[in-house]
C-alpha positions in Angstrom: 152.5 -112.6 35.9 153.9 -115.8 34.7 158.0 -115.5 35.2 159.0 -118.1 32.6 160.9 -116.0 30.7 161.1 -118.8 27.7 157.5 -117.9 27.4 157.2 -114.5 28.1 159.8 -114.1 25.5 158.6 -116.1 22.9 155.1 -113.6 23.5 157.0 -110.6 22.7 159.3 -111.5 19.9 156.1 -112.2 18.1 154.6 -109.2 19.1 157.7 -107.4 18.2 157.9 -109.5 14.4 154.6 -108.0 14.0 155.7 -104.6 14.6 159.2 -104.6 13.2 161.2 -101.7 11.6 159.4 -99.1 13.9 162.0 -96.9 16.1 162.2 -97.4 19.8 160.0 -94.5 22.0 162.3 -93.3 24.8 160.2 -92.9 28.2 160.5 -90.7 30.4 161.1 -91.6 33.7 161.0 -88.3 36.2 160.8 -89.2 39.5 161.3 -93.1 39.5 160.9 -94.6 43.2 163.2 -98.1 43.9 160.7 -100.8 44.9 163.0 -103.2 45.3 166.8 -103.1 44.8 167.2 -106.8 44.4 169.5 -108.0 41.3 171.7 -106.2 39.0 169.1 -103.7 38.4 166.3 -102.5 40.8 162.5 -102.9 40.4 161.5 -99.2 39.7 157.2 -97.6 39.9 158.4 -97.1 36.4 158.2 -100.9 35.6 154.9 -101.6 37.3 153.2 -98.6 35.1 154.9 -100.0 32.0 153.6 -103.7 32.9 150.0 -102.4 33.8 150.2 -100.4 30.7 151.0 -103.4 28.5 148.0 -105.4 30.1 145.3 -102.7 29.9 146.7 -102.4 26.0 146.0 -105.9 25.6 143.1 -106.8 27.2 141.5 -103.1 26.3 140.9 -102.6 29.7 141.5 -100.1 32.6 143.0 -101.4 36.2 141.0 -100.0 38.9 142.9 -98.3 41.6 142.6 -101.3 44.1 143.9 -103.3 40.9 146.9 -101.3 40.4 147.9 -102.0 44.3 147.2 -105.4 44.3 149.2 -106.0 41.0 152.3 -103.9 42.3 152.0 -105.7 45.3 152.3 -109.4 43.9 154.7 -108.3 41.3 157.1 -107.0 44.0 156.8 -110.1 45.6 157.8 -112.0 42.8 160.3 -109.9 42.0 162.1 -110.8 45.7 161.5 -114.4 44.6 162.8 -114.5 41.0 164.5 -111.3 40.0 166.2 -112.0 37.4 163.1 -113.4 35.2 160.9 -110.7 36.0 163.3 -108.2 35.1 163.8 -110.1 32.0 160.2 -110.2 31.3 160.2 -106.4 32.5 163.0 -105.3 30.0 161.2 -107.1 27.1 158.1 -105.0 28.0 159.7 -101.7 27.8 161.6 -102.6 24.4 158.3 -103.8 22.7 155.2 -102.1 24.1 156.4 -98.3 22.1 157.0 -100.2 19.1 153.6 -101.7 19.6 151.9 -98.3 20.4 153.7 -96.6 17.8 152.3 -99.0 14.7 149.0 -98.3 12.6 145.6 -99.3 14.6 145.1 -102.7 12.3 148.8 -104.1 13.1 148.2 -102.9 16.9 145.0 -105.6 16.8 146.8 -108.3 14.6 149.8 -108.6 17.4 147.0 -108.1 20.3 145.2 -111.1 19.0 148.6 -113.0 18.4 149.7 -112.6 22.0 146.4 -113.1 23.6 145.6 -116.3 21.5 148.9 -117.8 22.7 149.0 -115.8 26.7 145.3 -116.6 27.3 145.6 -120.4 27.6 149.3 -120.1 29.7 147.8 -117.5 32.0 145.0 -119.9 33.0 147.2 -122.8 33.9 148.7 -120.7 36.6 147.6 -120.5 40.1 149.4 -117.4 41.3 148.2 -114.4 42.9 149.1 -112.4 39.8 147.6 -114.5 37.1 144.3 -115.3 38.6 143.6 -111.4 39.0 145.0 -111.2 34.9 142.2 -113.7 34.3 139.4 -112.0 36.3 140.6 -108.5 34.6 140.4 -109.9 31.1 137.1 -112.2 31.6 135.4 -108.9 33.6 136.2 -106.8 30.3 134.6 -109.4 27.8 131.5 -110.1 29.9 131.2 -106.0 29.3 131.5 -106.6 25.4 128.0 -107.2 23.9 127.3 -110.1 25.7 129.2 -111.9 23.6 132.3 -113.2 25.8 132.3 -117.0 25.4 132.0 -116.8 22.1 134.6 -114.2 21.3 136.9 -115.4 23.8 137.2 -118.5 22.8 137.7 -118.5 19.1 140.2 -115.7 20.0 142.1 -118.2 22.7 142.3 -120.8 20.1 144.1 -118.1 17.3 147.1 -119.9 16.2 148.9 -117.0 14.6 147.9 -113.7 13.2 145.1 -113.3 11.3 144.1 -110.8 8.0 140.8 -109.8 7.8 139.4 -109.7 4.4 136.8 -108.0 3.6 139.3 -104.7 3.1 140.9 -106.5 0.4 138.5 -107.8 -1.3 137.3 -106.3 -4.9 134.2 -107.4 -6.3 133.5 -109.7 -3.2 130.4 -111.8 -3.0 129.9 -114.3 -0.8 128.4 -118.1 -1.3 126.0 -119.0 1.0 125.2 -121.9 0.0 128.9 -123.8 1.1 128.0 -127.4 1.0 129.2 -130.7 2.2 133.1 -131.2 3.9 134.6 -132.2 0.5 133.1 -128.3 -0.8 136.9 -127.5 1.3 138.8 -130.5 -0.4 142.0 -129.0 -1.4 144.9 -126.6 0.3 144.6 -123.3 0.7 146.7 -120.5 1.6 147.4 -117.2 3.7 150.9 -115.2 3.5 152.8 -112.2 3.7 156.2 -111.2 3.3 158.5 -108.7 4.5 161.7 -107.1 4.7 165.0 -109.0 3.5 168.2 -108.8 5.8 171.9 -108.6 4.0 175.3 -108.6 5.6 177.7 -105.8 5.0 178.9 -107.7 1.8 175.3 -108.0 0.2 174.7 -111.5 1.3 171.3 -112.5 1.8 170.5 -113.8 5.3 166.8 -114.0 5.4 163.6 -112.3 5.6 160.7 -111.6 7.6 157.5 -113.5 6.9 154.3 -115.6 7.8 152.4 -118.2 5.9 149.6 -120.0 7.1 147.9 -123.2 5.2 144.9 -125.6 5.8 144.9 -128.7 3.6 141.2 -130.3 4.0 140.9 -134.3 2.7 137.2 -134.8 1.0 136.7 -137.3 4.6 137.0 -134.6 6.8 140.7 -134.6 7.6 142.5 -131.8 8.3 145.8 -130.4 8.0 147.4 -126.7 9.2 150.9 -125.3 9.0 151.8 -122.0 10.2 155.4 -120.7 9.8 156.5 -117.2 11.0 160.1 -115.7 10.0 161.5 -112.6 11.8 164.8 -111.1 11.6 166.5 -108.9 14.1 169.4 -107.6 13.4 171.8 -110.8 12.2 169.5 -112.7 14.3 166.9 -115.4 12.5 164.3 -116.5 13.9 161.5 -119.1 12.8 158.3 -120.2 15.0 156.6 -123.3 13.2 153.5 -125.1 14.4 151.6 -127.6 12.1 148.3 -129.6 13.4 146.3 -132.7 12.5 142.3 -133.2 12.6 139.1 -134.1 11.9 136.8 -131.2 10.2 133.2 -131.3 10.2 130.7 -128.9 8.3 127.0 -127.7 9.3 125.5 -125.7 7.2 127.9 -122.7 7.3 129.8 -123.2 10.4 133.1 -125.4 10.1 134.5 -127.4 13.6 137.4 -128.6 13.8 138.8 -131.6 16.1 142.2 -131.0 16.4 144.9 -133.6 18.1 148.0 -132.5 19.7 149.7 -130.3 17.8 153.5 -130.1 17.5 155.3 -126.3 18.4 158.6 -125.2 17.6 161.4 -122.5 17.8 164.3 -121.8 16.4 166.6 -118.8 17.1 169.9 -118.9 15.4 171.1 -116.5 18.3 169.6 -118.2 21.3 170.5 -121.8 20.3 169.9 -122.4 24.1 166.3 -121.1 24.0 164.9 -122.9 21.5 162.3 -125.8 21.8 159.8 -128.2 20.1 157.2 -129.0 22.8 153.6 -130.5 21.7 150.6 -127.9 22.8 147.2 -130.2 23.9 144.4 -130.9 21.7 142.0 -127.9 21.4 138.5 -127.6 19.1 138.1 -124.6 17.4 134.4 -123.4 15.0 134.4 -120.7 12.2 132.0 -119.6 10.1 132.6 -120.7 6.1 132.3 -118.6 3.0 133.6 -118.6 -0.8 134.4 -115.2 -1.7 135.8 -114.0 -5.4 139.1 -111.6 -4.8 140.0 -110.3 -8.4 138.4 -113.2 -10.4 139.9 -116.2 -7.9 137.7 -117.9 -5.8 138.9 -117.7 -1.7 137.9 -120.2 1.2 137.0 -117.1 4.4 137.3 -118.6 7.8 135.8 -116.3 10.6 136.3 -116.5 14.1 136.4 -113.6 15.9 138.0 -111.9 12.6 138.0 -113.0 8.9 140.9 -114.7 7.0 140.7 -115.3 3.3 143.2 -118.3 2.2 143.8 -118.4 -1.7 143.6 -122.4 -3.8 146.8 -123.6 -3.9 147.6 -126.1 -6.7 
């Protein structure tokens, strides 16, 4: 486990947009052993199981016995070393993962793909005890999947945001095999959603939660994506902003895309002191490309490991 708690909180609180509005799930701790009584509050058995939960949720896998051990072992450990970022991350956990169990199946797999397309890549970076045996967990579980693991995982990995599958929303939907050349994309299209509005006690507006999500493609090949995500908590704004620039290719019906170092942002009107703009490394991702007809309007689908339909915008 990673005990940056810039990242690990950046992870949840977009976990936690996803699932906003939902009640908090009290647990129910029994008999809760100390593990460690470092800090201002102890490491508890009920922390581990609430960590290993989280994992096994995300990565739709089961910890072995051994597994469990080892990862209460290394998490004690860095719990001596660091305890007040692990209890950080710890707390975070047990605030979001009810909220996450508690939502409908389709958001639970929207805010899985969210944190593991932005976890994934951090986890691997690290060399400690605890994130090596996250990696073999996760990379054990996919090999078990259909065969299909470098595939999947990577066009999961490489997720910038959440994504809406579309065939569920889709009336009258027929796709176009037939997709063409690079400048068959020329134009911008668009994915969004939006959510709840937040007012003070006086009735003024302070903001609302939402997400939108555009690709501009030039008839050469070049290639531009925004992705803005609002989220409101309480009197609290705030607004995670990435935007890329590349170079798009298209085969047949499979799109790749050469992106350059993209530029990452946060802003939390109530954390002034967390917030960052950092630039995340050059990545390639492929998708599969249709034109599909929602309602009489012609939609550019973009499938990776799940389908997103963006809409013409003029």
């Amino acid at each position: 486990m990673m005990t940056n708690s810039i990242k690990y909180l950046f992870l949840l609180i977009l976990c936690l947009g996803l699932t906003a509005g939902l009640t908090n799930v009290s647990a129910q701790n029994g008999n809760d052993p100390v593990l460690v009584a470092a800090g201002k509050k102890p490491l508890k058995q009920s922390d581990i199981n609430t960590l290993i939960e989280f994992y096994e949720w995300a990565f739709e896998a089961k910890f072995s016995a051994a597994q469990r051990r080892k990862y209460q072992e290394y998490t004690v450990e860095e719990f001596r070393s660091s305890p007040s970022e692990v209890r950080q991350t710890i707390d975070e956990m047990i605030v979001t993962l009810p909220k996450i169990l508690a939502s409908d199946a389709d958001v639970q797999q929207k805010t899985r793909e969210t944190f593991l397309g932005t976890f994934l890549p951090e986890l691997r970076k690290n060399s400690d005890a605890n994130s090596e045996m996250l990696v073999q967990i996760y990379e054990a579980t996919r090999r078990g999947n259909d065969g299909e693991s470098d595939v999947a995982d990577s066009n999961s990995e490489n997720s910038n945001y959440p994504v809406e599958t579309g065939g569920s929303n889709n009336n009258n939907d027929s796709s176009d095999a037939n997709v063409g050349n690079i400048s068959a994309l020329a134009g911008k299209w668009a994915w969004g959603r939006s959510g709840s509005s937040t007012y003070t006690t006086g009735g003024a507006y302070m903001g609302s939660n939402g997400s939108r999500f555009t690709y501009q493609f030039s008839p050469n090949g070049a290639v531009e994506y925004t992705g803005i995500m609002n989220m409101m908590t309480g009197g609290c704004k705030m607004q995670v902003f990435r935007t890329m620039r590349g170079k798009a290719s298209l085969k047949g019906d499979t799109l790749t895309i050469n992106w350059s170092p993209a530029s990452f942002s946060r802003d939390d009107s109530c954390s002034p002191s967390k917030n960052y703009k950092k630039t995340m490394p050059a990545e390639t991702e492929t998708f599969k490309v249709a034109f599909k007809d929602s309602y009489g309007q012609k939609q550019l689908c973009l499938t990776g490991k799940d389908e997103t339909c963006f809409s013409p915008e003029n």
